[in-house]
C-alpha positions in Angstrom: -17.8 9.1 29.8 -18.4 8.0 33.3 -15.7 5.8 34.7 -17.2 2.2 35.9 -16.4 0.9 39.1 -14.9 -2.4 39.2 -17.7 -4.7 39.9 -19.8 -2.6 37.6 -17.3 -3.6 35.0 -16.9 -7.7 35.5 -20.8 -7.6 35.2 -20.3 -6.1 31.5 -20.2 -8.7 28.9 -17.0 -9.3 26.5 -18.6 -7.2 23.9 -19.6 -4.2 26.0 -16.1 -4.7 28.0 -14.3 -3.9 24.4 -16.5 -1.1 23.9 -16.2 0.5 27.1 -12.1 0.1 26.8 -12.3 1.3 23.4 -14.4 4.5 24.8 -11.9 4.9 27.7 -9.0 5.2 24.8 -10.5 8.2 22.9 -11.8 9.8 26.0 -8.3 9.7 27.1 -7.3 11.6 24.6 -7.6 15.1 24.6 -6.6 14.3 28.7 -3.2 12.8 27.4 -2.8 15.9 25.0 -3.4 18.2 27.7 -1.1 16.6 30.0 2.0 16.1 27.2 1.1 20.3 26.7 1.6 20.7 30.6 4.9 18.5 30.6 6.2 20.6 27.5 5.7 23.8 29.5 7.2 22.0 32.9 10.4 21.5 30.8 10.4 24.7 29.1 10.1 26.2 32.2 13.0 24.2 34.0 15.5 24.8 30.9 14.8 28.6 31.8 15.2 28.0 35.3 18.7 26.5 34.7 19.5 29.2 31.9 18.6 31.8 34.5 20.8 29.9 37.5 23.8 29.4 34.7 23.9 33.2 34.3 23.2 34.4 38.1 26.4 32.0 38.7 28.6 33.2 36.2 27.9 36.9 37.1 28.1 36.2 41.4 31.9 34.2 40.4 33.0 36.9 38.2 31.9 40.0 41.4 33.1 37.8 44.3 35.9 35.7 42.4 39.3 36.9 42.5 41.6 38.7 39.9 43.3 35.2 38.7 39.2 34.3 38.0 38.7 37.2 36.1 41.2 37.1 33.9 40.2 33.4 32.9 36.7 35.3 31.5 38.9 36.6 28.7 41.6 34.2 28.9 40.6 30.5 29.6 42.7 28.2 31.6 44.7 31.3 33.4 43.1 30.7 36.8 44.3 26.8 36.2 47.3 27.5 35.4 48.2 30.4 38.0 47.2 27.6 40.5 49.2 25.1 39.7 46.9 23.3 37.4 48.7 23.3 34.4 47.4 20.3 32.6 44.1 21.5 32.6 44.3 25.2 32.0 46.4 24.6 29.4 43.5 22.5 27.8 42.0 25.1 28.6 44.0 27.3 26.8 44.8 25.2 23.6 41.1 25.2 22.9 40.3 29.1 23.3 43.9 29.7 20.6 42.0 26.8 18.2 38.4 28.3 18.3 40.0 31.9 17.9 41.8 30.5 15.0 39.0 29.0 13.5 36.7 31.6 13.3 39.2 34.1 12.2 40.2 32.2 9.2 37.8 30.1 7.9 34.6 30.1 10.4 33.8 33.6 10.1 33.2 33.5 6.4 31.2 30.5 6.8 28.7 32.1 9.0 28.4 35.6 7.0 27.1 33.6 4.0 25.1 30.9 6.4 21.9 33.8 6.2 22.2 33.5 2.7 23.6 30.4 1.5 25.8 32.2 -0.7 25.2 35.4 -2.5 28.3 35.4 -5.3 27.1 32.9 -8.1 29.4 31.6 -10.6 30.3 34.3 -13.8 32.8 34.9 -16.3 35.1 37.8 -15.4 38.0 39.3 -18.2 41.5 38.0 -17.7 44.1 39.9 -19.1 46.7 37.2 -18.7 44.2 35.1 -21.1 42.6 37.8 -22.8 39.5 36.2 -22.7 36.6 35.7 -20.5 37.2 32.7 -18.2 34.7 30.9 -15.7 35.4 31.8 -11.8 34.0 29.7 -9.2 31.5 31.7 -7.0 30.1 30.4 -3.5 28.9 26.8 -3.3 25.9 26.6 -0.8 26.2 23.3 -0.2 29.6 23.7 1.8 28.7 27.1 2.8 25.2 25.3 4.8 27.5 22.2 5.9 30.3 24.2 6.6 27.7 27.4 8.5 26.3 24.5 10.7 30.0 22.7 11.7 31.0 26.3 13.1 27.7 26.8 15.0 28.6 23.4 16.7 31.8 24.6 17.6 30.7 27.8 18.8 28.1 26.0 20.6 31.2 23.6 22.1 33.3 27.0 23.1 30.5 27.9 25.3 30.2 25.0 27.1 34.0 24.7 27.8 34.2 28.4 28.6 31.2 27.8 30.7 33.2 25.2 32.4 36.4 26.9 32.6 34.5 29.7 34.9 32.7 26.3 37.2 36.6 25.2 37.4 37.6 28.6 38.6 34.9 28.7 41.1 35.3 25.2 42.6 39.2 25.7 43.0 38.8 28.6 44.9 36.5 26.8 47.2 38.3 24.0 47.9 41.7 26.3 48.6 39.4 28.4 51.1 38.7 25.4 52.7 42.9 24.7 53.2 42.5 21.6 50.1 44.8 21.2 47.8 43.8 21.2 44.2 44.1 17.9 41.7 47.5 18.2 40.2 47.9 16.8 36.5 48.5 13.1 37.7 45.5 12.9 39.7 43.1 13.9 36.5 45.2 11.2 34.5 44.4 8.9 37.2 40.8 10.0 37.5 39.8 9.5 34.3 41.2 5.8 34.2 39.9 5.3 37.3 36.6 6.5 39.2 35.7 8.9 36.0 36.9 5.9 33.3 33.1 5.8 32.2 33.6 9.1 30.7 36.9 8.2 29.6 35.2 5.4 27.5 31.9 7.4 26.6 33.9 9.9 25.1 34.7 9.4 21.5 31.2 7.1 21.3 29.3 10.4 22.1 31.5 12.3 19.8 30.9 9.6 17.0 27.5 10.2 17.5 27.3 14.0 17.5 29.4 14.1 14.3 28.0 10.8 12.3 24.1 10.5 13.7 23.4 14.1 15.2 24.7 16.8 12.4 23.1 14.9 9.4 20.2 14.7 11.3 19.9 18.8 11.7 21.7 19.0 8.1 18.3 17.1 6.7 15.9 19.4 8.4 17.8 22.6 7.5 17.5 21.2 3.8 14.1 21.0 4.1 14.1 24.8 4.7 15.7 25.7 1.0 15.2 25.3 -2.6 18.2 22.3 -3.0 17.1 20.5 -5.9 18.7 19.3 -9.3 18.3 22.9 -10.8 19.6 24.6 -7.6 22.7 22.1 -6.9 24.4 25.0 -4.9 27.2 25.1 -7.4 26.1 25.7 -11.0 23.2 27.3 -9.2 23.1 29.1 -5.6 20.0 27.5 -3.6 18.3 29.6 -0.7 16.3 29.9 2.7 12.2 29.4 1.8 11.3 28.7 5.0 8.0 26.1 5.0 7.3 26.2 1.4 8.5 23.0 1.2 6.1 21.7 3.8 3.0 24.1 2.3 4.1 22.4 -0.9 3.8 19.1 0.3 0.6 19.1 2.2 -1.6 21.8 0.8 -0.4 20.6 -2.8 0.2 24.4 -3.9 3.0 23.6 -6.4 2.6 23.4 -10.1 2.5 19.7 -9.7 -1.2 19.2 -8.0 -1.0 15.7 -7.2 1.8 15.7 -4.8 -0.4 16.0 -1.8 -2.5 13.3 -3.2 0.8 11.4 -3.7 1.9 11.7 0.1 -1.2 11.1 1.5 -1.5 7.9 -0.6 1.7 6.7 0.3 1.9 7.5 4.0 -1.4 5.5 4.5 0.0 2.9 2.4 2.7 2.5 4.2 1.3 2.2 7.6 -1.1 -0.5 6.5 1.7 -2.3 4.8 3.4 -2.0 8.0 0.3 -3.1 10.3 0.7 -5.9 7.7 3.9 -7.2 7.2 4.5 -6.8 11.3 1.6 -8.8 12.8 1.3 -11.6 10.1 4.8 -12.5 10.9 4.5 -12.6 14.6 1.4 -14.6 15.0 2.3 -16.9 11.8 5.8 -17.6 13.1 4.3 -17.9 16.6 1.7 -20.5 15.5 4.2 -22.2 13.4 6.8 -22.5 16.5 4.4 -24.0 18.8 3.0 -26.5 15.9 6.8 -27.4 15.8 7.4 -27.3 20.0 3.9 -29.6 20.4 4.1 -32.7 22.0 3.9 -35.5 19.0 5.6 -33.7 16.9 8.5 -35.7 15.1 11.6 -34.4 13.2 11.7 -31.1 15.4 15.0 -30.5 14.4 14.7 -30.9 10.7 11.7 -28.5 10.7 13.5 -26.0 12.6 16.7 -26.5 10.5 15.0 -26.1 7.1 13.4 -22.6 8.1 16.6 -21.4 9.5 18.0 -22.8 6.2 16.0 -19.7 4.5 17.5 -17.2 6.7 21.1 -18.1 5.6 20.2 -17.0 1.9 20.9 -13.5 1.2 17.4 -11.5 1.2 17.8 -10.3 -2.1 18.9 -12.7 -3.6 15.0 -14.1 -2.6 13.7 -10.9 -3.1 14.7 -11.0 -7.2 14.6 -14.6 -7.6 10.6 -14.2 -6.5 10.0 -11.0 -8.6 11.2 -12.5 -11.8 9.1 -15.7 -10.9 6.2 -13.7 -10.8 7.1 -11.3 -13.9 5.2 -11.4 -16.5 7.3 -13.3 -18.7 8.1 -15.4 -15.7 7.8 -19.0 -15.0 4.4 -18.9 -12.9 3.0 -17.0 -15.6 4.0 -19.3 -18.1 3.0 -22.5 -16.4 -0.3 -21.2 -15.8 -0.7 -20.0 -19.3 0.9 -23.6 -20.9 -2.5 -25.0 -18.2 -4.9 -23.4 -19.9 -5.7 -21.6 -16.9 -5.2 -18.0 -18.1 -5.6 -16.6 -21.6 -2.7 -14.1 -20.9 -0.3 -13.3 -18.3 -1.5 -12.4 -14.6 0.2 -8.4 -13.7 1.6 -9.5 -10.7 3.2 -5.9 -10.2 1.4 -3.9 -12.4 -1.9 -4.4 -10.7 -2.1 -2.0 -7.7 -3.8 -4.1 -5.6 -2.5 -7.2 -6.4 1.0 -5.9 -5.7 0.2 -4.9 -2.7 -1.1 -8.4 -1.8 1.8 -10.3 -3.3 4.5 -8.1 -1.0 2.9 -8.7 1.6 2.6 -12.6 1.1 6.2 -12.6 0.0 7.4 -10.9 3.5 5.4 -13.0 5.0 7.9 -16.0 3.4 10.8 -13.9 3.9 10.2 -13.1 8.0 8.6 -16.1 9.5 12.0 -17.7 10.3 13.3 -15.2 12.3 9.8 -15.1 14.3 9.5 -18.9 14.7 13.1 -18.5 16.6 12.4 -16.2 18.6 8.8 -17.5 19.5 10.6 -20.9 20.3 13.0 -19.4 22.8 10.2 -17.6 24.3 7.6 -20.4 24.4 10.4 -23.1 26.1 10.4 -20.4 29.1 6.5 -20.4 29.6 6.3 -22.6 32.5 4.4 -25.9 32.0 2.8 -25.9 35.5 0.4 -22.9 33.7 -0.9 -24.9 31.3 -1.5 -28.2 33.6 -3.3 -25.6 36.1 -5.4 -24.4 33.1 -6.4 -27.9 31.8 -7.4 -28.9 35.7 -9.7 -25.9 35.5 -11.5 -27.0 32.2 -9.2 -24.7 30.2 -9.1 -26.0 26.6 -6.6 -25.1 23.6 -7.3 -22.2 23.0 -8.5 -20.7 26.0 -4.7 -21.7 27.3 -3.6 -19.6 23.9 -5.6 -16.4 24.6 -4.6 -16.5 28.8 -1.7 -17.5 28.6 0.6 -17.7 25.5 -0.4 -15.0 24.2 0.0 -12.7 26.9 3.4 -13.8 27.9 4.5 -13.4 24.8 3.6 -10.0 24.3 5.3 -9.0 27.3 8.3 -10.3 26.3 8.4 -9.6 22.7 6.4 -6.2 23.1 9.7 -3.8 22.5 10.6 -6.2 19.3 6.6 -5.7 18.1 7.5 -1.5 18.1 10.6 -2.4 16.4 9.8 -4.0 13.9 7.1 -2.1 13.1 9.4 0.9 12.8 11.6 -1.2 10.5 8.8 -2.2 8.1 7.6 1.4 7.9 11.6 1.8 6.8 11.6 -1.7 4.8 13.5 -0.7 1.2 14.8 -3.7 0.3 11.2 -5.9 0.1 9.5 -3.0 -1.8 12.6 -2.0 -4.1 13.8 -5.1 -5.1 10.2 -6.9 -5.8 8.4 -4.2 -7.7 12.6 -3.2 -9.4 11.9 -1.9 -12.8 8.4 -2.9 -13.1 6.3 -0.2 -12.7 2.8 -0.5 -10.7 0.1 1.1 -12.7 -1.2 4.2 -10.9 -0.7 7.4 -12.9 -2.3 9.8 -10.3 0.8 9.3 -8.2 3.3 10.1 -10.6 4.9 13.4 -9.4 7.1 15.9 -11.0 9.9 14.8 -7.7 9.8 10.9 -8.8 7.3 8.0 -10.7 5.2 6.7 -7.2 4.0 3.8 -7.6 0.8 2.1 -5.9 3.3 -0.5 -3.9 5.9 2.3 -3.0 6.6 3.7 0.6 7.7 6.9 2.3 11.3 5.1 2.1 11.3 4.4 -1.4 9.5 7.2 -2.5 12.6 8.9 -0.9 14.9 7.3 -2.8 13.0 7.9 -6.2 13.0 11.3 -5.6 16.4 11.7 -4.7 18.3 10.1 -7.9 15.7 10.7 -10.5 16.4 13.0 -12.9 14.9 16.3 -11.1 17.3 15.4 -7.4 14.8 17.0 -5.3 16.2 16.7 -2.0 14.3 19.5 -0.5 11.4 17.4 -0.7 13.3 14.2 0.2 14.1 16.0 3.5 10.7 17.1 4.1 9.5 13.8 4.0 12.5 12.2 6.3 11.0 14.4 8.8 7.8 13.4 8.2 9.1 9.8 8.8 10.6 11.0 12.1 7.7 12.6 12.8 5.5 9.5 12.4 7.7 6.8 13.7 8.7 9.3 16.8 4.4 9.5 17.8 4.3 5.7 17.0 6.8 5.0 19.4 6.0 7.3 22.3 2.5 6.4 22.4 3.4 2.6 21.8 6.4 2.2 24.0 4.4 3.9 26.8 1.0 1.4 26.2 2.8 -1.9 25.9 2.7 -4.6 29.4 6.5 -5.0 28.8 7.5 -0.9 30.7 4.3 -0.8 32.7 3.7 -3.8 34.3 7.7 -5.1 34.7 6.8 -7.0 37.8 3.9 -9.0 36.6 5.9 -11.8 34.6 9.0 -11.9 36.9 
């Protein structure tokens, strides 16, 4: 598609201006593919770079360094120490003993059985103390893939400090050619509350996150790669490596249950739409609702602002089931519009797939346009007035001002919330749970041998089914986390990289 100059394209009308951007997008495509494959390769090619530079340097400090280097190769913190650092090299030191420790008793057996998961099931062995057969605990996967993937962290960490206790070797002996004198144990006690105080502080933070955030993150995806389910709990029953079965499981649907495919696909379109949904009929119903309240005329602004906020202060589920068992059907809408004579019998609120899907959306819509019209009122007191007097001098009327200028400040300044919440409402659990709670949507094609879908159910919830229904199949519960990571994680690159708000900082200041 040719590109258009820029008078060619003001002499396009609106329509053909939409089409053209719209042809620009998917033309831009297989460009932006080729240039994310090209920036992949750049930083593939860098992290080799630095692995080859890493080495090079460790092997030039241990030729040219001198014996007291050396011996800190095999024994860390001996350079340090020898030097009259003797803070750090016994650090240094302390940690080598520990990981040597570690390994010896207890990390070492852990990583044997990590290829296997466990090979030594649990079996009844002859006690002559007894004399009778008694029941002896064999390996537990589980611990043996939690515990495999804690010592390949701290093998990983050993590195790293060995690999700086050979830098520290190599920058002391630099600084004493040049007639320095090293940092004695005071001075790193005052460096790191004083110039180096960020790291001081960034320290357990970082480790909170490694240990809490990080490790489950890799413990899901290395579920996804075994057979951990309700019949293969890893105690009872040893689970295993199956490499991408799961995922050939998932999306080709070769299992013995034929509709799981079907399910996902289902579901994950489901649950974009519903997100689409639930995230833009909240911001532009709470934004027109805030400037209804903000408009000139208006009386009582306070009142109308307070009752909203009022709705926020009540717990969300306690809304959530007080709506669902209004709209049950033995529920008082129902009955009112039966005792009417409108209906002959009771309206399946959440039985009917698409009316379900309608009524969750309309009830999120009641649930989240409070915290929209108070953000959209912050926002819309900062537009400055002089805009809109400009606008109406030049013939501008209502809506015109909306569309040019409204609008468009707005979605500068709430772009990064607009790609959060829709990440959130891809995530939202406690709308769809605690609506459609023990009242089952009809869809029997998406019930799965993993958990009961339902029409109104989303990746999250499915999740959850799956996980404490009878069958616990978390090797498909991990499988689709990372499917959710994998969606959310394009969503938000290609969003967070489109959006005014981190491309055009300068426009709004």
């Amino acid at each position: 598609m040719r590109k258009l100059t820029d008078l060619e394209y003001l002499a396009l009308n609106r329509p053909r201006k939409i089409l053209y951007r719209i042809g620009l997008f998917f033309c831009g495509i297989p460009a932006w593919f080729l240039r994310l494959i090209l920036a992949i390769w750049g930083y593939i090619k860098r992290f080799g770079l630095a692995i080859k530079n890493e080495v090079l340097d460790i092997i030039n400090t241990f030729r040219n360094g001198s014996w007291k280097t050396r011996v800190s190769y095999f024994i860390m913190g001996f350079g340090n120490v020898s030097r009259g650092q003797i803070m750090r090299g016994l650090l240094f030191f302390f940690f080598e003993a520990l990981f040597i420790f570690y390994m010896v008793a207890f990390g070492g057996h852990w990583l044997a059985k990590f290829g296997t998961l466990g090979d030594v099931a649990p079996h009844d062995e002859y006690s002559a103390v007894y004399d009778a057969y008694i029941r002896v605990n064999g390996d537990d996967s589980f611990k043996v893939l939690l515990y495999g993937l804690l010592t390949i962290f701290f093998i990983i960490a050993f590195i790293y400090t060995w690999r700086l206790n050979v830098k520290q070797n190599r920058i002391a002996e630099e600084i004493l050619s040049t007639g320095k004198k090293l940092k004695s144990g005071k001075d790193d006690v005052k460096s790191l509350i004083d110039d180096k105080f960020h790291k001081t502080l960034l320290a357990l933070p970082l480790s909170g996150i490694i240990i809490f955030t990080v490790m489950p993150i890799i413990f899901m995806i290395l579920v996804a790669f075994t057979n951990y389910d309700g019949a293969h709990d890893g105690y009872s029953n040893l689970f295993t490596w199956v490499g991408g079965a799961n995922f050939n499981e998932l999306i080709s649907g070769a299992s013995s249950n034929g509709n799981l495919s079907y399910t996902f696909g289902e579901i994950l379109s489901w649950t974009l739409m519903w997100a689409f949904f639930a995230t833009f009929t909240n911001y532009f119903l709470g934004m027109f609702v805030a400037i209804m309240i903000n408009k000139r005329g208006i009386r009582l602004k306070k009142v109308w602002r307070g009752i909203l906020v009022l709705t926020i202060a009540i717990p969300q589920f306690v809304s959530l089931l007080y709506v669902s068992r209004l709209f049950a059907s033995n529920g008082i809408v129902n009955s009112l519009l039966m005792n009417w004579g409108w209906v002959s019998q009771p309206i399946q609120f959440w039985k009917d797939p698409t009316l379900s899907r309608i009524m969750v959306i309309l009830v999120n819509i009641w649930v989240g346009i409070p915290y929209l019209m108070l953000i959209a009122t912050g926002i819309l007191m900062n537009i400055p007035q002089d805009l809109y007097e400009s606008s109406k001098i030049d013939g501008a009327n209502t809506f015109k001002q909306y569309t040019k200028i409204t609008l468009p400040y707005m979605l500068f300044v709430t772009g990064p919330y607009l790609l959060t919440s829709f990440i959130a409402n891809i995530n939202n659990f406690n709308v769809i749970y605690l609506l459609t709670w023990g009242q089952a949507v009809d869809n029997p094609a998406l019930t799965t041998s993993g958990g009961n879908a339902t029409s109104v159910d989303l990746l999250i919830t499915w999740l959850f089914k799956i996980t404490t229904g009878a069958t616990s199949n978390y090797k498909l519960a991990a499988v689709i986390g990372i499917m959710i990571f994998v969606v959310v994680a394009i969503i938000s690159l290609v969003v967070y990289n489109v959006i005014p708000s981190t491309r055009n900082e300068e426009d709004y200041q």
